[in-house]
N, C-alpha and C positions, 0 to 999 in steps of 0.2 A: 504494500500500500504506500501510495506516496507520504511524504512525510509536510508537514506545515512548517512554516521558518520559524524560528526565533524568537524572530518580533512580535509572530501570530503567538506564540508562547506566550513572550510577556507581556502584552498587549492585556492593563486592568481592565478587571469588568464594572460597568459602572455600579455605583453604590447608588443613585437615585432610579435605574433602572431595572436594578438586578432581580429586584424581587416583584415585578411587574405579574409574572406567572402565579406568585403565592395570591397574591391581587385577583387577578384575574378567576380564581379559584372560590375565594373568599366571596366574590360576585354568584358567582354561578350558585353558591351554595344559599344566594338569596342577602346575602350581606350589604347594606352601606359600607361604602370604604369613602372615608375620610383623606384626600389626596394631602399631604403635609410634606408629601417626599420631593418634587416637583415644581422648578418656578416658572410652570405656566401662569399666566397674567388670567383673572377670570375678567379684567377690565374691557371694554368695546372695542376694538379695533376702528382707527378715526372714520366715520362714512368717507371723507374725500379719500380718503385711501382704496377703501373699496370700491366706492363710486367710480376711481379714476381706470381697475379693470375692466368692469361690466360695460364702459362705455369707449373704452379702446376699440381701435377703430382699424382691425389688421387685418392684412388679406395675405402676408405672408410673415410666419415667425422667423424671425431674421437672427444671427449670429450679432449680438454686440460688439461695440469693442472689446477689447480685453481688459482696459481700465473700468469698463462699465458704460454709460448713456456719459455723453460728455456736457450736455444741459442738468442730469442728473449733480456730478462734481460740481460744476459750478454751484448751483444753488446750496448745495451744501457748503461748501466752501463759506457761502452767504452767511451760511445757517451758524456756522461756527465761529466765522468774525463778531457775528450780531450778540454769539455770548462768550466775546471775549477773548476768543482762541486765533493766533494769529497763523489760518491755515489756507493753502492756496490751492485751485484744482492740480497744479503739478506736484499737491504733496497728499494725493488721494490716489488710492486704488479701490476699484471696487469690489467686494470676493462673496463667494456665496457664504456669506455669515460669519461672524466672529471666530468661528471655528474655523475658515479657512485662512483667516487672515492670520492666526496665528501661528499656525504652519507655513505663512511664505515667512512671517516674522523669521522664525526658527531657521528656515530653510536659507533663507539670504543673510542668516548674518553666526551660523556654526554650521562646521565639519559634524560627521560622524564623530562618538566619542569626545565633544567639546562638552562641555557642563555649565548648567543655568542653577540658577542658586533664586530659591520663590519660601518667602515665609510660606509657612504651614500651617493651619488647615488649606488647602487651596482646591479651587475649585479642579474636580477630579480627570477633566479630561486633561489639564494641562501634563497630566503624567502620561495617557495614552497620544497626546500632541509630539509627546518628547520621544515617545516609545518609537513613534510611525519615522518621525527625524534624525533616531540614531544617538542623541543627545542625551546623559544623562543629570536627571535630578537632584540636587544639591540641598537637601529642608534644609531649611533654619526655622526651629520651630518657636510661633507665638504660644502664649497661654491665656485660658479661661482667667485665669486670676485676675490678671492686669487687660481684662478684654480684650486681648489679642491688637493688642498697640505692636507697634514697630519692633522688633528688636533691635536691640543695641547694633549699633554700627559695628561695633567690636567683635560683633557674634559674625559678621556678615564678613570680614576683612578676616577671620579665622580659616574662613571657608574659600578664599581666593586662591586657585593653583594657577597656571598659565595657560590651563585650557578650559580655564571662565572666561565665557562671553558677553554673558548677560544677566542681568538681575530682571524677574519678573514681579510684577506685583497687580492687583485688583483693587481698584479705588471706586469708589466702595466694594470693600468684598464679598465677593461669593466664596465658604458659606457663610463669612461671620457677620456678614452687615457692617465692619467696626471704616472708619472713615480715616484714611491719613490727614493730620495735620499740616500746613504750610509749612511747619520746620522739620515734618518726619520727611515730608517729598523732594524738601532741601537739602536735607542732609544722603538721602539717597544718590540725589546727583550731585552731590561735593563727592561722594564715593566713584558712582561712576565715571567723574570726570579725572578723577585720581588715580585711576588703576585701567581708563581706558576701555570700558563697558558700556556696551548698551542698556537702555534700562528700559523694558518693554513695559506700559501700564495698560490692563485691561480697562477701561474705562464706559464700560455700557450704560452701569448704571449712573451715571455721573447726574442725572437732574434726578435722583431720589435720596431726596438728599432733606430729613424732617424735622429738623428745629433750625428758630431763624436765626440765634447763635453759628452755625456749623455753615461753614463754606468747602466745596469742591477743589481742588488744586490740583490743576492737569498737568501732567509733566511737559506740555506743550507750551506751558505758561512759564518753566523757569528757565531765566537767559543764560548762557555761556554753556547749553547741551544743545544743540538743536542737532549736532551731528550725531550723539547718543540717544537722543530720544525717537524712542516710536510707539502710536499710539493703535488700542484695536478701538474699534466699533461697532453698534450693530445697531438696526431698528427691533430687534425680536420685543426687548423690554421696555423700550421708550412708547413705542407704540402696540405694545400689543400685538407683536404681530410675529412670534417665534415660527411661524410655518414659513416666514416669506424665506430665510433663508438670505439677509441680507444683511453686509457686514461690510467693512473698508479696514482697510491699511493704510496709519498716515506718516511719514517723516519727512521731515527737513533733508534728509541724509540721501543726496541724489545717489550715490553706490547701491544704498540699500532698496531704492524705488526703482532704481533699473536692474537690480536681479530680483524683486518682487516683480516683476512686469514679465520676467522671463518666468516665473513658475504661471502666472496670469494667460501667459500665452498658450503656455502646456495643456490647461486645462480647458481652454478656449474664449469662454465668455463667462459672466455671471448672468441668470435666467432672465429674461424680458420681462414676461408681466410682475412678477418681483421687483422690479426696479420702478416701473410705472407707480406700483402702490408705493413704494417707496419714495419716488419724488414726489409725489401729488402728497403723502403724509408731513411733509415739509411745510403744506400750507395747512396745518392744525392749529387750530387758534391757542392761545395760552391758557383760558380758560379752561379748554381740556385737560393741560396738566396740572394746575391748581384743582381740581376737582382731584384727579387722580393720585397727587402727594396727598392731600385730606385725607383721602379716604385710605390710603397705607401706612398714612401716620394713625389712625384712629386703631388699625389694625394692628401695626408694631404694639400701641401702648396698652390693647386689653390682652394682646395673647401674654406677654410679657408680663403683666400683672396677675394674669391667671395661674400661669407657669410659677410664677415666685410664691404663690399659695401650696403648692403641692411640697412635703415637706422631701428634704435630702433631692430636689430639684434644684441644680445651680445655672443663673440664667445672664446676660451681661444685657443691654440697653443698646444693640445696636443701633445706630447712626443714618445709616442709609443701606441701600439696597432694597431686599424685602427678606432676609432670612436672617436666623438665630444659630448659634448654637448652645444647644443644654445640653447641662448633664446628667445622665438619669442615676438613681439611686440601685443599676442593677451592674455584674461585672461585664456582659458580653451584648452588645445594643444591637447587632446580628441576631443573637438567638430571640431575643425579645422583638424585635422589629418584625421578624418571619414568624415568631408564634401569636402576634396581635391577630396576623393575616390568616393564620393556618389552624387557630386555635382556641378565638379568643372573641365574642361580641358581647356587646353590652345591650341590649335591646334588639336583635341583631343590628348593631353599627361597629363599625371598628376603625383603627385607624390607620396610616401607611405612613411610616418617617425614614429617614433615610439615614444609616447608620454611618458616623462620623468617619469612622478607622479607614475609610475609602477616601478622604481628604485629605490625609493625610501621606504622605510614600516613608516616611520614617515606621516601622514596624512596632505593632505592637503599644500605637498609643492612639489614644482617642476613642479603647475601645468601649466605654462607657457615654459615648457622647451622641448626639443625634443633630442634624440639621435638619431646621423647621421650616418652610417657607410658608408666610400668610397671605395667600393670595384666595382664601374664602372668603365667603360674607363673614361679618364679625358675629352673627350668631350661631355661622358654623365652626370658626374659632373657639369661643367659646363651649359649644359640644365637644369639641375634638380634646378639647383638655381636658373638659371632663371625663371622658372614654379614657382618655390616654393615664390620669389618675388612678382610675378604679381598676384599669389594667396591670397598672405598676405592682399595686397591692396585690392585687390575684397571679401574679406574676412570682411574685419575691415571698406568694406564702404554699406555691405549689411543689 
């Protein structure tokens, strides 16, 4: 029988997907499942986004560019000066979704066998990103204790050998919500400018961002890196629109945009109607996302106060994005996570969270931990805490 590579070996399995089947199962047997594992958006998708496929007007589906619609960059371009980010259509590429852009990320700027160094918890594809690239991962791992703030610069220069190329990070992160500072994203690129690094920031979630103390800080905003910095994007979470599959690569750093444009070319184009809803969603009024921070803000502050009722429950106050991480009062959040689903209802309803230790690539930690994402109604929040309480118990007394 033929044999699978390596990569296909170590290629993780996701921890927000994996247990989709136990799901799936749990349904069939007549179950509510509570989705908590998942940050799909339950918000509306803008109408002129929609509006702008159903009313395209195409008699032939045509190959793009390979940057993407070049009316598409511009506006964006627009979009990003208008808050503040000094970005031009020659510092955009456009890819099919954040996830791809991280992979030209990776792929234009390290060899096989180069190493990226990414605080930890981090969002878990970034390991199967690195797996597919040949790059290996470097934690430096944050803590619950101190909400998963920055670590020490010191922890991060521990970790430099000569075949570090890049620091990654997620502002606001996926899973923790917790928000870099203006002097953590500072001091990031005093590093990288010191040791000659790029420094990749995931930045999707950049406008959920819920108290009006707390401000954003794009690595695109701090001066004397333009040539280290590069930034991902995507409409999936701003707009609601995780199916369209639409994402960009941005830098300053024309080396890095002309061998992104070459994996760009490889793959051909990024999808047409995809791009349509995507530039037409550029004319969403503000008023949509003031509705939509409200209403994730209301969402952050009752899961978050429910969660801190529950006792031997440890919870931090993130910032922005739309997920938590807690931790549960059991040893193994695998086994508990699969027996809510395979084992466990409360009225029949249960609930599906996604077990943390998949965030993590340092072994063996986080295995008590869960990522929550609140993208219910706040009264299904609510329930799901509750299920997820009375489960703990009947859990930790079986």
């Amino acid at each position: 029988m033929p044999k699978i590579s390596n990569k296909g070996k170590q290629m993780p399995e996701s921890p927000i997907r994996k247990l989709v089947p136990y799901a799936d199962i749990a349904k069939k047997n007549g179950n509510k499942v509570y989705h908590l594992n998942i940050g799909q958006p339950d918000i509306k998708t803008p109408e002129v986004a929609l509006n702008a496929v159903k009313n395209a007007d195409i008699k032939v589906l045509e190959y793009s560019h390979s940057a993407g619609f070049e009316s598409y960059r511009i506006k964006l371009s627009q979009y990003y000066k208008s808050h503040g980010l000094p970005i031009d259509v020659a510092d955009i590429i456009i890819t099919t979704g954040g996830s791809e852009a991280l992979l030209f990320a990776m792929g234009s700027t390290m060899d096989v066998g180069d190493e990226i160094i990414i605080p930890e918890p981090f969002y878990a594809n970034y390991n199967g990103f690195s797996v597919a690239s040949g790059v290996n991962v470097v934690p430096v791992i944050s803590t619950i204790e101190d909400g998963f703030a920055l670590p020490p610069i010191a922890a991060f220069e521990k970790l430099i050998t000569p075949k570090t190329k890049a620091i990654l990070i997620c502002n606001p992160g996926n899973p923790t919500g917790y928000l870099y500072s203006q002097e953590e994203i500072q001091q990031l690129a005093a590093m990288v400018k010191k040791h000659d690094l790029f420094l990749i920031a995931d930045e999707v979630y950049r406008e959920f961002i819920y108290d009006s103390k707390d401000k954003h800080y794009s690595v695109m905003n701090v001066p004397g890196i333009e040539e280290n910095a590069i930034m991902i994007d995507s409409v999936s979470k701003r707009y609601s629109m995780c199916g369209a599959r639409i994402g960009c690569i941005i830098s300053k750093n024309k080396e890095v945009m002309a061998a992104a444009m070459k994996f760009a070319q490889a793959r051909l184009s990024p999808p047409t109607y995809e791009q349509i809803a995507s530039e037409a969603a550029l004319e969403t009024p503000q008023s949509y996302f003031d509705e939509v921070i409200e209403e994730y803000k209301e969402r952050r502050d009752i899961l978050i106060s429910e969660l801190q009722k529950i006792e031997g429950v440890k919870v931090g106050t993130p910032k922005g994005a739309f997920y938590c991480i807690a931790q549960l009062p059991v040893t193994n959040a695998d086994d508990f996570a699969q027996w809510m689903l395979e084992s466990y209802n409360l009225n029949g309803e249960t609930v599906m969270v996604a077990p943390a230790a998949g965030f993590y690539s340092t072994p063996n930690v986080g295995l008590n931990e869960v990522r929550i994402a609140y993208v219910l109604k706040k009264e299904d929040l609510v329930r799901s805490v509750h299920i997820l309480k009375a489960a703990l118990k009947a859990y930790n007394l079986k």
